[in-house]
Every structure is written in structure tokens, then in C-alpha cells.
C-alpha positions as CSV (number, residue, x, y, z in Angstrom):
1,X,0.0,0.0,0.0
2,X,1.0,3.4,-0.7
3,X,2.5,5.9,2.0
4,X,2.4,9.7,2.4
5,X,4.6,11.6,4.9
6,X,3.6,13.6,7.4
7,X,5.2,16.7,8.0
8,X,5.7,18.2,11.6
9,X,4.8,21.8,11.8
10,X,8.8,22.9,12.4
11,X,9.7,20.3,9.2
12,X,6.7,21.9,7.1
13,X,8.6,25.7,8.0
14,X,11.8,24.4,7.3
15,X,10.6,23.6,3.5
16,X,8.1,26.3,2.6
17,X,11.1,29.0,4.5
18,X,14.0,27.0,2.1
19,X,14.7,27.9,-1.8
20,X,13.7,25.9,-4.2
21,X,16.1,23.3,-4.5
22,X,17.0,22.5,-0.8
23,X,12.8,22.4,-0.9
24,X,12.9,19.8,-3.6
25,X,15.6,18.3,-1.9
26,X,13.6,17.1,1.4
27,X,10.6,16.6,-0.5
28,X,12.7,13.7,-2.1
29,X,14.1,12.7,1.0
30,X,10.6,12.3,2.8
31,X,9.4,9.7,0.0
32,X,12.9,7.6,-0.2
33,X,12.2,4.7,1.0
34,X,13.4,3.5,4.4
35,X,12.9,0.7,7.4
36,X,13.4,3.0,9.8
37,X,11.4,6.5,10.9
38,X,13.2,9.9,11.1
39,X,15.0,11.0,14.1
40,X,12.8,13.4,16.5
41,X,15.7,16.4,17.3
42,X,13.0,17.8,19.0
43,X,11.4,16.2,21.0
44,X,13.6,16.6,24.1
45,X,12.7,20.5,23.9
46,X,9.4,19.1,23.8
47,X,8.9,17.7,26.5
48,X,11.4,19.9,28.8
49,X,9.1,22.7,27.4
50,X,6.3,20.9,28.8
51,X,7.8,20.2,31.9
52,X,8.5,24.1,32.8
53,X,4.9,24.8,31.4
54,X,3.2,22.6,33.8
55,X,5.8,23.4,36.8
56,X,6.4,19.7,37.1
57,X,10.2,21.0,37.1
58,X,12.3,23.9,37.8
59,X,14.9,24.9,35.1
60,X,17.6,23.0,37.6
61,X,15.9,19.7,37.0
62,X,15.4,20.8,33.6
63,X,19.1,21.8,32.7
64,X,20.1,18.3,34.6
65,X,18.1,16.5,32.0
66,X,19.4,18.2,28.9
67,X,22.7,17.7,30.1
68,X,22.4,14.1,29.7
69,X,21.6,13.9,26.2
70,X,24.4,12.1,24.1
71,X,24.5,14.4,20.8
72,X,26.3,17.5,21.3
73,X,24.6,19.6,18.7
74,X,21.4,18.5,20.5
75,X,22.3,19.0,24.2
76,X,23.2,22.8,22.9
77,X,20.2,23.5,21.2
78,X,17.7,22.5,23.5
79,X,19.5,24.3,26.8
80,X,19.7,27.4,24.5
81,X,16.0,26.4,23.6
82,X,14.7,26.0,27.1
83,X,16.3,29.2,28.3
84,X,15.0,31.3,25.6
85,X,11.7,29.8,26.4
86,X,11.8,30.5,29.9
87,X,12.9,34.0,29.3
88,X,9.7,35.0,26.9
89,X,7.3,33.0,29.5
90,X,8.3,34.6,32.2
91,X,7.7,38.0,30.3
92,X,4.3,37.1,28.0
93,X,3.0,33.9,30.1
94,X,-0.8,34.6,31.7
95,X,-2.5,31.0,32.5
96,X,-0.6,28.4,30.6
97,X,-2.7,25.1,29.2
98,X,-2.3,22.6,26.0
99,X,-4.6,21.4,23.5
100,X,-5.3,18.7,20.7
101,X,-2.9,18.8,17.7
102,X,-4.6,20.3,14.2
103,X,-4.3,18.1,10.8
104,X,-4.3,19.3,7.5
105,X,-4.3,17.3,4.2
106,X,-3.1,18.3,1.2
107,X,-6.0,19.1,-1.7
108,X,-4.5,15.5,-3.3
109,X,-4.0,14.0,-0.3
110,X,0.0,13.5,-1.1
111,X,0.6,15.0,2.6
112,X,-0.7,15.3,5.7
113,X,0.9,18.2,8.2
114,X,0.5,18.0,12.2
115,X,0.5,21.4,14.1
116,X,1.0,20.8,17.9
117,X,1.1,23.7,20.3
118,X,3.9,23.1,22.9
119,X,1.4,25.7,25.1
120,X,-1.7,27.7,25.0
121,X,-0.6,31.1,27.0
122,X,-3.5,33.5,26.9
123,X,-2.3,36.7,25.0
124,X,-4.5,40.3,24.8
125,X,-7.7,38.2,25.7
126,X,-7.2,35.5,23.1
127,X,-6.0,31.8,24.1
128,X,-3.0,31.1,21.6
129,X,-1.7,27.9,20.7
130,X,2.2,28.2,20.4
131,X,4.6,26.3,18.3
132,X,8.5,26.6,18.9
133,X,10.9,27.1,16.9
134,X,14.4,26.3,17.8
135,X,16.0,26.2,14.2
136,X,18.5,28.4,12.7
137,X,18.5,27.2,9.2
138,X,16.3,28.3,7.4
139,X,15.6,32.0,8.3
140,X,12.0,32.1,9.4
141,X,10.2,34.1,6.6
142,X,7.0,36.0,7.6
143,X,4.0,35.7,4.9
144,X,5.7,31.7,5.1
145,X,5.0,31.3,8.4
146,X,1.3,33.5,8.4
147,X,0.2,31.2,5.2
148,X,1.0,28.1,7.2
149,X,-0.5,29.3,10.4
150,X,-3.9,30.2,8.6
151,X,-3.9,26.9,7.2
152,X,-4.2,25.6,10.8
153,X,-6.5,28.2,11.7
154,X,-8.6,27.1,8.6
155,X,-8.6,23.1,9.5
156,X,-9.8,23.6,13.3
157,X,-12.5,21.4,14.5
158,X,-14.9,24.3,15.3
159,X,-16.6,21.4,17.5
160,X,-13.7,20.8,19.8
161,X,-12.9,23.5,22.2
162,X,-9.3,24.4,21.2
163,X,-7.8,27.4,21.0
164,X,-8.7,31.4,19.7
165,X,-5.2,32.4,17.9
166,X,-2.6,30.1,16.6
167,X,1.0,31.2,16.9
168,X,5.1,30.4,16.2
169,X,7.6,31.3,18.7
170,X,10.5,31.5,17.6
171,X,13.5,30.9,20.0
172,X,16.2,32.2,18.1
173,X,15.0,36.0,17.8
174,X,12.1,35.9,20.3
175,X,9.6,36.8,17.2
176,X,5.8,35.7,17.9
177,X,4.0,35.4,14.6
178,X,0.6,35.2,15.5
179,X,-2.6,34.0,13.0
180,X,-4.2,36.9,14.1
181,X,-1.8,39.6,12.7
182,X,-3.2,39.0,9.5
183,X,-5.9,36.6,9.7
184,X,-6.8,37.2,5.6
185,X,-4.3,38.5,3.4
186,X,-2.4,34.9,3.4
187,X,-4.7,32.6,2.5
188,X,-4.4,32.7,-1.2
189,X,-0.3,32.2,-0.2
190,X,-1.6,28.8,2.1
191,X,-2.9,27.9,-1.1
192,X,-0.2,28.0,-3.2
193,X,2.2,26.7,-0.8
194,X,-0.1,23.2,-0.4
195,X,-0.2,23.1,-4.7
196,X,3.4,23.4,-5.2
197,X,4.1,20.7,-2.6
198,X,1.0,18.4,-3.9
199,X,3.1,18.9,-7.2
200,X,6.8,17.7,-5.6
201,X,5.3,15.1,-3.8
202,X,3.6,13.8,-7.1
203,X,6.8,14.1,-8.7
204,X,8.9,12.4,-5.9
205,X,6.1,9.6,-6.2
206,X,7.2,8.9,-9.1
207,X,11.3,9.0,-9.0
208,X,10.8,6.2,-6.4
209,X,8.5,3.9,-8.3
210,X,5.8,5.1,-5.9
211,X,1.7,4.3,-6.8
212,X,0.2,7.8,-7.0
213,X,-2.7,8.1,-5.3
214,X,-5.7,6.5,-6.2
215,X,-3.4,3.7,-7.9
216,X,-3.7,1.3,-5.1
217,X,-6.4,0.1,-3.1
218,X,-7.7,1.7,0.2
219,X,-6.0,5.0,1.6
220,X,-2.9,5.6,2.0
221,X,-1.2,5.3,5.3
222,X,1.1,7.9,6.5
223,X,4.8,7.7,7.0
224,X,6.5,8.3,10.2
225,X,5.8,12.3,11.5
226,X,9.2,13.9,11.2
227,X,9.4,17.5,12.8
């Protein structure tokens, strides 16, 4: 049977921020075929985020933790990541909560992309879901990241009590690009953005031998979530 990826909110900014070939380039890679599922470089900030949010830890306990995680790269990147994030919580936090993750699928359904709020902090009256972001490669580009975030907004469950505003922190600069800020003018952007990857999925399909959908029977199942 067939398999789409699905795309982590952070890896879905990575390749809509990237130029076109490095874009290609992990399109390709996410269809290549492999036993094994992607490495999760994030989900130690994850759950260390999680941790301070709840107040299950202090940053002691926290930094204790980090400290023990083998790859070096890593170990820096989430102490830099839990500091920043302590830093703009301390500053911008009201009530902190969580909520359900939001799925979109692609108009061919070549892709499936999984938005999880790491919090929900209440900002100027509205409860915002917010999504890290702990990369420094690529550069986080604004009408990018407000296309993707009105995608979310667009695939809520209006049935399922979840959040008002939908938002990316980003660690590195301490930027918060919120849905909000421009809740229309991106939409025909959120568009585009799900064509041209419907279009290098398609075309990735098919450099691996891959059935394109609709070729094989029953729904495709998705590959591992890389983030």
C-alpha cells in the first residue's frame, strides 16, 4: 500500500522558508524509501518545554536533564531552547494550558501536516496555541509562516474546544507570529504553498516507483511524523 509523509509543523517551516532546491531536496528525502522512521531532534525541547509549562520542574531539574543527552549539537540546542523559552514565558505567560494537535491534508492528499502547540498562554484576551521554533537554518520568513498558520486556523474542529489564535515562537529571535496579525491577506499564499508541494510530492512519487494516489487500493497510510 502506498505511503504519504507527514510533515511536523517545524519540518513543514523548514521547506516552505527554504529555496527551491533544498525544498525539492527534502521533498525527495521524505518519499525515499526507508525501514526505519526519522530521528525526533526535538522532541527533548518538547517535553522539557512541557515540563517548565506545567511546573512539574524547575529549570535545575530541567538543565540536569538536557545535560544528559548524548549528541552534542542536541544538548546545545535544546539548553539554548529552554532558556529562551523560559525567558519570553516569564515576560508574556498569563495561564498556561495545551490542547489537541490540528491536521491538515493536502487538496491531493500526497501530505498530511501535524500542528502541535507546545502551550496555550492567553495573549490580549485570546488563548494562543504556540509552536516553537528552535531552528536556525532556514531564516523564518514572515508571509511563510502566516500562510501556514492560517492553514491551521482554517482546518480547526470548530466542534472541539481548542484554541482562539494560533502562533510560532521563535527561539532564536524571540519573534511571535501570530494567525491573528493578518488573519486574511495569506490565505491565497496557504494555497499555493499546499499546490506546489502536492506537485513535488507527485513528482517524488514517481522517481521512487511510488503508486500515486488513487493507484492502489484503500487510503494511503502515512509515514513516520518527522518534525
Amino acid at each position: 500500500m502506498a505511503s504519504i509523509p507527514t510533515f511536523g509543523f517545524s519540518a513543514f517551516l523548514r521547506i516552505i522558508c527554504s529555496n527551491e532546491k533544498p525544498k525539492r531536496r527534502a521533498i525527495v528525502d521524505r518519499h525515499r524509501p526507508s525501514k526505519e522512521g526519522g530521528y525526533d531532534y526535538h522532541r527533548n525541547l518538547r517535553n522539557s518545554i512541557k515540563k517548565l509549562a506545567v511546573g512539574s520542574h524547575d529549570l535545575k531539574e530541567i538543565l540536569a536533564e538536557v545535560a544528559k543527552i548524548t549528541k552534542s549539537s542536541e544538548r546545545r540546542s535544546t539548553k539554548r531552547g529552554v532558556v529562551s523559552f523560559l525567558r519570553w514565558i516569564k515576560v508574556n505567560g498569563g495561564s498556561i494550558s495545551f490542547c489537541d494537535p490540528v491536521f491538515i491534508d493536502s487538496p491531493s492528499g500526497l501530505f498530511k501536516i501535524r500542528f502541535d502547540a507546545n502551550c496555550v498562554v492567553e495573549i490580549n484576551g485570546r488563548r494562543t496555541a504556540i509552536h516553537v521554533w528552535n531552528t536556525q537554518k532556514p531564516k523564518l520568513s514572515r508571509k511563510e509562516v502566516l500562510a501556514a498558520l492560517a492553514l491551521v486556523r482554517r482546518n480547526v474542529v470548530t466542534k472541539v474546544d481548542t484554541a482562539d489564535d494560533f502562533a510560532v515562537l521563535s527561539l532564536q529571535d524571540g519573534n511571535l507570529y501570530k494567525w491573528s496579525d493578518s488573519p486574511k491577506s495569506h490565505d491565497s499564499l496557504a494555497d499555493s504553498i499546499l499546490l506546489q508541494l502536492d506537485q513535488l510530492c507527485s513528482l517524488a512519487r514517481s522517481e521512487f516507483g511510488l503508486p500515486q494516489i488513487g493507484e492502489s487500493a484503500g487510503w494511503p497510510q502515512p509515514l513516520p511524523l518527522i518534525v
